[in-house]
LOTOR-621235 format. One record per residue: x, y, z of N, C-alpha, C, O in turn. Coordinates in pm, whole numbers, plus 32768, in hexadecimal, padded with zeros to 4 digits. Example, Ala and Ser with C-alpha at 12.3 -4.5 7.8 and 13.67 -1.06 7.14 Angstrom:
residues 2
(rec (8527, 7DC7, 830C), (84CE, 7E3E, 830C), (8528, 7EB6, 830C), (8590, 7EB4, 834E))
(rec (8505, 7F1F, 82C4), (8557, 7F96, 82CA), (850A, 8003, 8313), (853D, 8072, 8324))
This chain:
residues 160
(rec (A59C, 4D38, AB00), (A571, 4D10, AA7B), (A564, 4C78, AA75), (A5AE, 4C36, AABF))
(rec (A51A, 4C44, AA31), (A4D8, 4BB2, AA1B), (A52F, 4B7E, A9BC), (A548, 4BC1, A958))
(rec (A569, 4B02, A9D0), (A5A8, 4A9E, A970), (A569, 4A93, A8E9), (A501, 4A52, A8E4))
(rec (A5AD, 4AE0, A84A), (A5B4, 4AA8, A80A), (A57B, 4A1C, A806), (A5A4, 49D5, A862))
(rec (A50A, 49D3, A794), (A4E0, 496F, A77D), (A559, 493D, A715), (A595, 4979, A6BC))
(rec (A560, 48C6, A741), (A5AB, 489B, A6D1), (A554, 484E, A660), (A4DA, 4842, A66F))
(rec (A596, 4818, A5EB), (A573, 47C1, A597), (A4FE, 4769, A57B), (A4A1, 476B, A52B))
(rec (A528, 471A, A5DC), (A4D3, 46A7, A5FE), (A456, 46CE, A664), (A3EE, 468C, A664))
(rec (A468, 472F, A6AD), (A403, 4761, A6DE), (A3AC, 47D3, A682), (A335, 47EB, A694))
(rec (A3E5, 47FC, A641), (A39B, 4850, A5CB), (A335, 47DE, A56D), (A2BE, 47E4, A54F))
(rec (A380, 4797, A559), (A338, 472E, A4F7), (A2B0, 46DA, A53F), (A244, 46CB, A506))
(rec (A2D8, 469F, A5E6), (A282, 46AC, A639), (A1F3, 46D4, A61E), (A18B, 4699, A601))
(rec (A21D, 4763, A637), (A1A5, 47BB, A65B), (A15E, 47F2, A5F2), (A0F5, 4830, A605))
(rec (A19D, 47DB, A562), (A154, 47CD, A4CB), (A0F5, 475B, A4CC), (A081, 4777, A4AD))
(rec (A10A, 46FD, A4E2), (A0F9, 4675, A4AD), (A06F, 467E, A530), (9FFD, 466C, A506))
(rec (A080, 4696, A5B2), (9FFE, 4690, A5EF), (9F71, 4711, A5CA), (9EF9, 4722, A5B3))
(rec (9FE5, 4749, A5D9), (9F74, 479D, A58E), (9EF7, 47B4, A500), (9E86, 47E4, A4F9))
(rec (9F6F, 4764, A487), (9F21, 473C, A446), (9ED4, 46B7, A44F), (9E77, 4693, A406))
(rec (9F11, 466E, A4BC), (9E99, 4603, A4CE), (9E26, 4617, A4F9), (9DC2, 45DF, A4CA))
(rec (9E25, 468F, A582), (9DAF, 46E0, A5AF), (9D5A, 46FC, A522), (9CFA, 46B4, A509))
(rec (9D82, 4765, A4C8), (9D24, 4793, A49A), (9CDC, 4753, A431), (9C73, 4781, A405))
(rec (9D1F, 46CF, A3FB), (9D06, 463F, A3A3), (9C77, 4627, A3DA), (9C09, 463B, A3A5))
(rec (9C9D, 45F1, A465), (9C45, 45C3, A4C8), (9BAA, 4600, A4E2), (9B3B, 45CB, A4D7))
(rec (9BD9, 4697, A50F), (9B97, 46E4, A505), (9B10, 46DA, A484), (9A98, 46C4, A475))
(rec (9B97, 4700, A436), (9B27, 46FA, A3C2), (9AFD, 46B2, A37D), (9AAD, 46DB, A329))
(rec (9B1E, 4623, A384), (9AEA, 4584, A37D), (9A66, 4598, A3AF), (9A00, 459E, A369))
(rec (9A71, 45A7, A46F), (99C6, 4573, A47C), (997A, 460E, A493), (9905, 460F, A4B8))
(rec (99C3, 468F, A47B), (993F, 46DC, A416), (990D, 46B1, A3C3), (9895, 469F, A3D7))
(rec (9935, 468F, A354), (98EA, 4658, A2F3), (98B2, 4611, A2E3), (9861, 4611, A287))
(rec (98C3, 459B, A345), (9852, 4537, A352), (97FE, 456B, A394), (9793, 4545, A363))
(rec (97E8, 45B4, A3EF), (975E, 45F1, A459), (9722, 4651, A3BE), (96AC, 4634, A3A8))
(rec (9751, 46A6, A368), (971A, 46DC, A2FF), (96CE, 4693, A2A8), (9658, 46A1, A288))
(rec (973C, 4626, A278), (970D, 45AC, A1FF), (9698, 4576, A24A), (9624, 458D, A227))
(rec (96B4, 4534, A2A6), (966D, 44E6, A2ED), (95B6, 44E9, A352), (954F, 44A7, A361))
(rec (9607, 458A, A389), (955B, 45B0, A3CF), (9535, 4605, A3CE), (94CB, 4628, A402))
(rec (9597, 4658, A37D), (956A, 46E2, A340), (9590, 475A, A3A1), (954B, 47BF, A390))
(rec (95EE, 4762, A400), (9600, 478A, A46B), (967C, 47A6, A446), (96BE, 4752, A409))
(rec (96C5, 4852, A472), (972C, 4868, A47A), (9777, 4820, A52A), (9734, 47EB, A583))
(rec (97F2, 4833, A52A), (983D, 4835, A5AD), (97F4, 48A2, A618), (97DA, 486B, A683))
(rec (97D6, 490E, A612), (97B1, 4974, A645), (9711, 492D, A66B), (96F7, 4909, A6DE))
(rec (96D4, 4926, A627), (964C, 4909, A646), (964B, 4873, A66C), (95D8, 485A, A68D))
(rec (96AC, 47E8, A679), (96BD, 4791, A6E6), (96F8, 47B8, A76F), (96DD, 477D, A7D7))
(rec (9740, 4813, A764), (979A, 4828, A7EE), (9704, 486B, A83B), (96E0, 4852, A8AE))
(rec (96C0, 48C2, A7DB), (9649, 48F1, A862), (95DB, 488A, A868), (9597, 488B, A8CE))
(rec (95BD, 4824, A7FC), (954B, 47AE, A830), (9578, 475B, A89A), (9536, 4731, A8F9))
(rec (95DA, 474A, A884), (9640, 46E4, A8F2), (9651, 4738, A975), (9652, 46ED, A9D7))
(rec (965B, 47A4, A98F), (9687, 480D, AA36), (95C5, 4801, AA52), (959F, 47F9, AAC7))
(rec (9578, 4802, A9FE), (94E7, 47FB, AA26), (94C6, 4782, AA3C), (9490, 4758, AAA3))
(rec (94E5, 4740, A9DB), (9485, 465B, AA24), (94EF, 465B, AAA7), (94B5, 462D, AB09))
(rec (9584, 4686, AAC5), (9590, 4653, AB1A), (9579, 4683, AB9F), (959F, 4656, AC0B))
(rec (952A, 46F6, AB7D), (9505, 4774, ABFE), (94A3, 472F, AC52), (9478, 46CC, AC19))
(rec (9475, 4741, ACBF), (940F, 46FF, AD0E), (9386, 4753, AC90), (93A5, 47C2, AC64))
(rec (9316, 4722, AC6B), (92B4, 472A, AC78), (92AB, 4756, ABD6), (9241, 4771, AB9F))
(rec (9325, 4759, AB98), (9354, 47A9, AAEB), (934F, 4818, AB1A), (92F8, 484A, AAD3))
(rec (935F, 4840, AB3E), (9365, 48E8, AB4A), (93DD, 492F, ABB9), (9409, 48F6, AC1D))
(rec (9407, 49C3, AB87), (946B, 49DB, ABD6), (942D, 4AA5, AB98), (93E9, 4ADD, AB42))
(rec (947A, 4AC0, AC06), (9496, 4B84, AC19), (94C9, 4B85, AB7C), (94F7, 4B1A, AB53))
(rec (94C6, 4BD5, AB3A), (951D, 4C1C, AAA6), (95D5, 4C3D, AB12), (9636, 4C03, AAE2))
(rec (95E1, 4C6A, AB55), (9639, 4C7C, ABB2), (9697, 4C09, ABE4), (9712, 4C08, ABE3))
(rec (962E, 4B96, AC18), (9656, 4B0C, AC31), (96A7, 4AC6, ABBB), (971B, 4A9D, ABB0))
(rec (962D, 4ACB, AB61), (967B, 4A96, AAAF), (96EA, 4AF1, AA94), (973E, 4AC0, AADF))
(rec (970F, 4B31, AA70), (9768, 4B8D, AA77), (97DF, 4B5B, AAA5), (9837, 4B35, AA57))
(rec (97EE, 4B59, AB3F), (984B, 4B16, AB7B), (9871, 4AA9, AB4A), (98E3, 4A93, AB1F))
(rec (9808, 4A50, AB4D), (983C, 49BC, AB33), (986C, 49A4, AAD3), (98B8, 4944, AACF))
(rec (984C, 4A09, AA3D), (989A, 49E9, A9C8), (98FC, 4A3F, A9AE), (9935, 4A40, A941))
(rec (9925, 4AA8, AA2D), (99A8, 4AFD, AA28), (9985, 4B51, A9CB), (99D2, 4B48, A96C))
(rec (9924, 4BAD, A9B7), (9901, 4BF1, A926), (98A7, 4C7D, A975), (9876, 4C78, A9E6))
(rec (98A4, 4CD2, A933), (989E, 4D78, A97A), (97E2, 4D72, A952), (97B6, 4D2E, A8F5))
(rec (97AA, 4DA7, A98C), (973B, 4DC6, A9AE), (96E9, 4DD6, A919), (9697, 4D8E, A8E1))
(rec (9721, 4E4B, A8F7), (96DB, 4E44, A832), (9727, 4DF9, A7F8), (9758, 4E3F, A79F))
(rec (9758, 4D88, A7F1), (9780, 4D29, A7B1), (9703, 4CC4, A7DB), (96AD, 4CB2, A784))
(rec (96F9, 4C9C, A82A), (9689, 4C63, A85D), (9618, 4C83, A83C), (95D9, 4C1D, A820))
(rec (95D1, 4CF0, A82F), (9565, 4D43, A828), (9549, 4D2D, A788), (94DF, 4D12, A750))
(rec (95CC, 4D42, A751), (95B1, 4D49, A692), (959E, 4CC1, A66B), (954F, 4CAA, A610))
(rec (95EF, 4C46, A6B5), (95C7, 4BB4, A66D), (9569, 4B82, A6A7), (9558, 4B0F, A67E))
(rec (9504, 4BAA, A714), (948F, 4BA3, A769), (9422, 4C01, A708), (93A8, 4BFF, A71B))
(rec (945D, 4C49, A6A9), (93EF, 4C66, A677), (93CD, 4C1C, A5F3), (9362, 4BEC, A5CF))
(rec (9444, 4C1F, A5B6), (9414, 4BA5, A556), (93FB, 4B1C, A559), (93C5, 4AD8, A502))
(rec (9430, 4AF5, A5DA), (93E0, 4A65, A5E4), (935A, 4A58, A61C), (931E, 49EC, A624))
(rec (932B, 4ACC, A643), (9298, 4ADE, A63F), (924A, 4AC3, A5E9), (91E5, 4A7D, A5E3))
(rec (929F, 4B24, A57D), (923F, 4B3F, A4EE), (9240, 4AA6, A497), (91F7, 4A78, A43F))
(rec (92A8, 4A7C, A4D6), (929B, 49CE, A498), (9254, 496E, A528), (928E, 4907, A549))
(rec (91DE, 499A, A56F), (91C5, 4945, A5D4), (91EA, 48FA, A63B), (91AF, 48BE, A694))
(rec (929F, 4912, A608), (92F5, 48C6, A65C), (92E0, 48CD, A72D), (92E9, 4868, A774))
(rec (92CF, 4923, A74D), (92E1, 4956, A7AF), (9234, 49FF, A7CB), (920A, 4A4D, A776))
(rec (9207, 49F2, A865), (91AD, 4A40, A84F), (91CA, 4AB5, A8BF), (9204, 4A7E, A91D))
(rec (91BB, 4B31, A8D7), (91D4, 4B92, A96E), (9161, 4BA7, A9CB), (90E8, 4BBC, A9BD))
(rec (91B0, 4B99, AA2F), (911A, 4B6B, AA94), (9124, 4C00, AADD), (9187, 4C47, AAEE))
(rec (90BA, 4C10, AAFB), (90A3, 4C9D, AB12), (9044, 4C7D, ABBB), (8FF0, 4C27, ABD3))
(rec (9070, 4CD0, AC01), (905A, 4CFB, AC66), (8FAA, 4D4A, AC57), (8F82, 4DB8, AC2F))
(rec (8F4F, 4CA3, ACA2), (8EDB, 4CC8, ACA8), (8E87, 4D53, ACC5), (8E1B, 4D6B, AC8F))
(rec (8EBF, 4D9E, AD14), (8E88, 4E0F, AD39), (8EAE, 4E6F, ACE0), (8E50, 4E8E, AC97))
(rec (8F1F, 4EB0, ACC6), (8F57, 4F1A, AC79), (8F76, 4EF1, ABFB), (8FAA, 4F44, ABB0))
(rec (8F5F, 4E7A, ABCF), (8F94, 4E58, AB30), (902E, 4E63, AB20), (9074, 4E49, AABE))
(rec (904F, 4E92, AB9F), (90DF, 4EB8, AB67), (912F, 4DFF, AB5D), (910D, 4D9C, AB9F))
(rec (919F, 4E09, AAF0), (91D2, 4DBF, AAC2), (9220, 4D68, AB51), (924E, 4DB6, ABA5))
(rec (922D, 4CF2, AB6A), (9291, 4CC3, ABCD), (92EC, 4C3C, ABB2), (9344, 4C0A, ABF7))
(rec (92BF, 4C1C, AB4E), (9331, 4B83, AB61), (92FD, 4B49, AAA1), (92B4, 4B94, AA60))
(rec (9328, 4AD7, AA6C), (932C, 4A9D, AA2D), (9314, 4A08, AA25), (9355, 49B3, AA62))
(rec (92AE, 49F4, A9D1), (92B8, 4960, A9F7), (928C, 490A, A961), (926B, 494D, A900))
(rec (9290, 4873, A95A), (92BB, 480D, A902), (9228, 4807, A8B6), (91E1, 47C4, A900))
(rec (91F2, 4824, A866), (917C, 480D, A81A), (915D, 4767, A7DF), (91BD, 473C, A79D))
(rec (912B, 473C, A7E5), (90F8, 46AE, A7D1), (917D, 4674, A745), (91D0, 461A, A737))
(rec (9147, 46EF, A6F5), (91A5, 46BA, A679), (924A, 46B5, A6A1), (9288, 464E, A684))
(rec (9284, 4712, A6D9), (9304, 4732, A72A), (9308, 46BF, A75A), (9359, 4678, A71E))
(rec (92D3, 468C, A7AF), (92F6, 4623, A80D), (92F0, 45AE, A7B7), (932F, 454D, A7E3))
(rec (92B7, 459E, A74B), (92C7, 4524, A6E8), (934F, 4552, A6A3), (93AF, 4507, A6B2))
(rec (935D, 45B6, A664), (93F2, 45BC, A641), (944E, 45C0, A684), (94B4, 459D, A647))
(rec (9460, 45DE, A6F1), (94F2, 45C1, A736), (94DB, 4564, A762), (9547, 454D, A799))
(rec (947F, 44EA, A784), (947C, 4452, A7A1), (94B0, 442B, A714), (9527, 4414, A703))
(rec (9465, 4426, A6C0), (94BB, 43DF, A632), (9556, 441B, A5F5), (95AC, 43D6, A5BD))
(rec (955A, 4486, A60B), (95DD, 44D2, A5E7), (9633, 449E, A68D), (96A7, 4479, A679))
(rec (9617, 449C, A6EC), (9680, 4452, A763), (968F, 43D6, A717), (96E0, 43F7, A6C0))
(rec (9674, 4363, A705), (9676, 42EE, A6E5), (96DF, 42EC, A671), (974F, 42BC, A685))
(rec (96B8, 4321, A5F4), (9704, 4340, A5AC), (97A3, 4350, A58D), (97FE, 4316, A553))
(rec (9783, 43E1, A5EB), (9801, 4412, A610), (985F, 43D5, A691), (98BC, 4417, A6BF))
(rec (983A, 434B, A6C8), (987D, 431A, A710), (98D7, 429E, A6BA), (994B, 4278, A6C8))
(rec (9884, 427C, A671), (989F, 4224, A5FD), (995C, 426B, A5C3), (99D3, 4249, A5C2))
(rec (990F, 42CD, A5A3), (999E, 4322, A543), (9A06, 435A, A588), (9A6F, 436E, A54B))
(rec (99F9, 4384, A633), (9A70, 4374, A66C), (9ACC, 42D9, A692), (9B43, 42B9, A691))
(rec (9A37, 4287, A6B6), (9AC2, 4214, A6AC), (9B0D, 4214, A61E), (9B86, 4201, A61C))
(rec (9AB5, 422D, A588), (9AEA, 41F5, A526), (9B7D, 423D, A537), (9BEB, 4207, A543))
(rec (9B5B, 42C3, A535), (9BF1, 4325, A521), (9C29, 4315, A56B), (9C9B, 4301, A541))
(rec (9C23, 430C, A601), (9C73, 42F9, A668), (9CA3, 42A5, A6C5), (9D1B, 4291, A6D6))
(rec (9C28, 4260, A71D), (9C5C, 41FE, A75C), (9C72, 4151, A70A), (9C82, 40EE, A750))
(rec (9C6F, 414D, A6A7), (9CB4, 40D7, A647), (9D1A, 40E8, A647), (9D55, 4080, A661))
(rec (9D4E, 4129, A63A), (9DF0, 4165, A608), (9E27, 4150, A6A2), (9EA1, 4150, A6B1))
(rec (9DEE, 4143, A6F1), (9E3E, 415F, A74F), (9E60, 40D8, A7A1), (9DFE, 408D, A7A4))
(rec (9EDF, 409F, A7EE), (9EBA, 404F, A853), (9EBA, 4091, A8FA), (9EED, 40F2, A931))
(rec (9E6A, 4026, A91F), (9E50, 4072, A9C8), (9EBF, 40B0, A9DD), (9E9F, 4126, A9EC))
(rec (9F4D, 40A1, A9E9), (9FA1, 40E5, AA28), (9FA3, 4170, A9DD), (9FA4, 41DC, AA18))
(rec (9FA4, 4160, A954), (9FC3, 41F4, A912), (9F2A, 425E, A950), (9F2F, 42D7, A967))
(rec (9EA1, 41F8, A961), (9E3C, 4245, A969), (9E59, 427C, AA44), (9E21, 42CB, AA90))
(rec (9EB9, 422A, AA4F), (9EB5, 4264, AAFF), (9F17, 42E5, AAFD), (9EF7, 434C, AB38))
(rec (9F8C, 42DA, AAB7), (9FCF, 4341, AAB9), (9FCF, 43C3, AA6F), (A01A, 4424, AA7A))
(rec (9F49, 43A8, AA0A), (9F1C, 4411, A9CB), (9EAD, 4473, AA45), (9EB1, 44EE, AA41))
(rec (9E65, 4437, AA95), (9E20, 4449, AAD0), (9E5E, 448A, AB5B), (9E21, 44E8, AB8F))
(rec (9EDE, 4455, AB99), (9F11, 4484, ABFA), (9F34, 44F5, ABE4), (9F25, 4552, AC34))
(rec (9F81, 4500, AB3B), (9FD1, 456F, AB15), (9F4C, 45FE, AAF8), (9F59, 4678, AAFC))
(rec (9ECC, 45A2, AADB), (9E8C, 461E, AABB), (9E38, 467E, AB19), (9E07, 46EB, AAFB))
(rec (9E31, 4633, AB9D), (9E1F, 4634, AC07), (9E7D, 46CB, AC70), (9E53, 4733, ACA3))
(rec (9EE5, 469B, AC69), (9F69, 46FB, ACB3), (9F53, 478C, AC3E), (9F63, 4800, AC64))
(rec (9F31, 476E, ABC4), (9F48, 47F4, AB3A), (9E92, 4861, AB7E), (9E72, 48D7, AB8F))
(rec (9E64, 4801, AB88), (9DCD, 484C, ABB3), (9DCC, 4865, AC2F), (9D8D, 48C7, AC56))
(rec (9DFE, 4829, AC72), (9E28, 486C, AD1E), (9EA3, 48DC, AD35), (9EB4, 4908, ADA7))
(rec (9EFC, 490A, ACC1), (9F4E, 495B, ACE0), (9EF2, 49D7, AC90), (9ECC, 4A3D, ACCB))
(rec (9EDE, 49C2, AC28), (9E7F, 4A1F, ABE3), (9E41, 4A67, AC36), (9E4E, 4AE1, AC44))
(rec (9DD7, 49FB, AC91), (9D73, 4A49, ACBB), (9DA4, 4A9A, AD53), (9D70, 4AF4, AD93))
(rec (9E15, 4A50, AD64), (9E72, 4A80, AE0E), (9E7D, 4B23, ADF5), (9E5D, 4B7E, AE41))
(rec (9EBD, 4B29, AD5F), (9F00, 4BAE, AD3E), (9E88, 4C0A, AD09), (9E8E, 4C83, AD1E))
(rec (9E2E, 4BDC, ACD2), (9D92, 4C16, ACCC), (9D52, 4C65, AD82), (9D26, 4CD2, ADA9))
(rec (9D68, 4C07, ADAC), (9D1C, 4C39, AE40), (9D83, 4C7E, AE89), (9D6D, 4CC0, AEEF))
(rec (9E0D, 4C69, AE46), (9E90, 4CF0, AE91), (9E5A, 4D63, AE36), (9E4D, 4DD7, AE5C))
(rec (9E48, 4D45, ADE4), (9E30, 4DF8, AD85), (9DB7, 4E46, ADAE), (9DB0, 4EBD, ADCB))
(rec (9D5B, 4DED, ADA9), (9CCD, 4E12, ADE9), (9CE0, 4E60, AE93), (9CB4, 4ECC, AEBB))
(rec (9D2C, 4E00, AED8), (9D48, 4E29, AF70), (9D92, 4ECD, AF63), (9D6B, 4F35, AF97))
(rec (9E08, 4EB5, AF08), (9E41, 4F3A, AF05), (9E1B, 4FD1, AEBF), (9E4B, 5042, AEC9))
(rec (9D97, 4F8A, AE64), (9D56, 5016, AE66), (9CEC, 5059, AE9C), (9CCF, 50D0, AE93))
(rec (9C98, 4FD2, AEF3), (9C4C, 5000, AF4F), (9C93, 506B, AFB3), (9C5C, 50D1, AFDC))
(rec (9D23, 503C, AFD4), (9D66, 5061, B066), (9D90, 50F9, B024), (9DCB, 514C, B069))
């Protein structure tokens, strides 16, 4: 059995957490207020400008934003219907194959990146000095490498 948290570690893990979702929901609202763009529909303009050529597999995107196949498929369809993004279809058979950045897309996640780089320093790296921003970074570093260690043990052990 796992150690009881105490006190101060309870209070801890309140206090970051609600800073996360402050944060969080600080620069949602500016990508909303601001370029008219939810979180969901920057996280996929941003996995596309930075893809070789704007474009990636529905499969590829998927991966890169950690999100299940019709999750992908349903906010790929409405950022269609807003021009954001267009599906490139496989010349011969029409059949559907990848996704890519539509002229207008690629103007909004250039002005919405800019933006939204603005509002993480505001919320975050101001507040911080280099040392707090190195040991935030080391610490967040070892949390996403055990995560994903114990991700690829679970995966291994149900393949086996």
């Amino acid at each position: 059995m796992t150690k009881p948290l105490e006190p101060a570690e309870w209070e801890l893990w309140h206090i970051w957490m609600q800073a996360q979702r402050l944060l969080a929901r600080e620069l949602d609202r500016h990508l909303q207020q601001d370029y008219g763009i939810s979180k969901a529909e920057f996280s996929v303009l941003v996995s596309l400008h930075q893809a070789a050529g704007g474009q990636l597999r529905v499969g590829e995107l998927a991966e890169s934003l950690a999100w299940d196949k019709g999750r992908v498929a349903h906010q790929l369809t409405r950022m269609e219907g807003r021009a954001l993004v267009k599906r490139i279809d496989n010349g011969t058979t029409g059949r559907r194959i990848g996704v890519g950045l539509t002229p207008q897309g690629r103007s909004a996640v250039q002005k919405a990146i800019q933006g939204h780089e603005g509002n993480v320093r505001r919320y975050f790296f101001d507040q911080l000095t280099p040392e707090q921003a190195a040991v935030i970074q080391v610490w967040s570093r070892q949390v996403v490498d055990r995560i994903e260690a114990s991700g690829d043990e679970a995966a291994a052990e149900d393949a086996g």
